[in-house]
N, C-alpha and C positions, 0 to 999 in steps of 0.2 A: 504494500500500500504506500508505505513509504519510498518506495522508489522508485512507485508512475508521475513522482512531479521533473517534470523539463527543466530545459534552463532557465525559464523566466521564475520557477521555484527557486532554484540555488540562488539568481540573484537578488529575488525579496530577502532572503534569510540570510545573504551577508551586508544585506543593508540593515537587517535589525542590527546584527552582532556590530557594526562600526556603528550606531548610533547609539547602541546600548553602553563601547567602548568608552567613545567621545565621554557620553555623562558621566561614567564611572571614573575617567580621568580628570573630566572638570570636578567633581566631588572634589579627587582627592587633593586636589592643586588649592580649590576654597577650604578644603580641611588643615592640609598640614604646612600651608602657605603662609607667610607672613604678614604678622598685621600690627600694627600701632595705634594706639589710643590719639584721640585727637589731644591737643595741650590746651593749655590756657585755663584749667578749672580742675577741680578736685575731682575723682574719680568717680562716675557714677555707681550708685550700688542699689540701683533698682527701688522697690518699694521699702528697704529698709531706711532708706533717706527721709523717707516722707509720713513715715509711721508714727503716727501722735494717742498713745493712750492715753483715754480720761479726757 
């Protein structure tokens, strides 16, 4: 069954795998990629900043 698909098959399925590729490498480029805090102000710390009991 799997081996009545033609060549217009093989090429759908290696345009998933380079598309699938692409993301997987953009992921990992935004994950372990470098980043800097912008300056000029005290570090944000989310809703711990802004948390007022009482």
């Amino acid at each position: 069954m799997a081996g009545d698909a033609g060549p217009g098959g093989a090429r759908e399925v290696l345009l998933v795998l380079a598309v699938a590729g692409a993301g997987l490498a953009l992921a990992v480029v935004v994950a372990f990629g470098p980043w800097h805090p912008t300056g000029g102000g005290p570090p944000d710390r989310g809703a711990a900043r802004t948390f007022n009991p009482g």
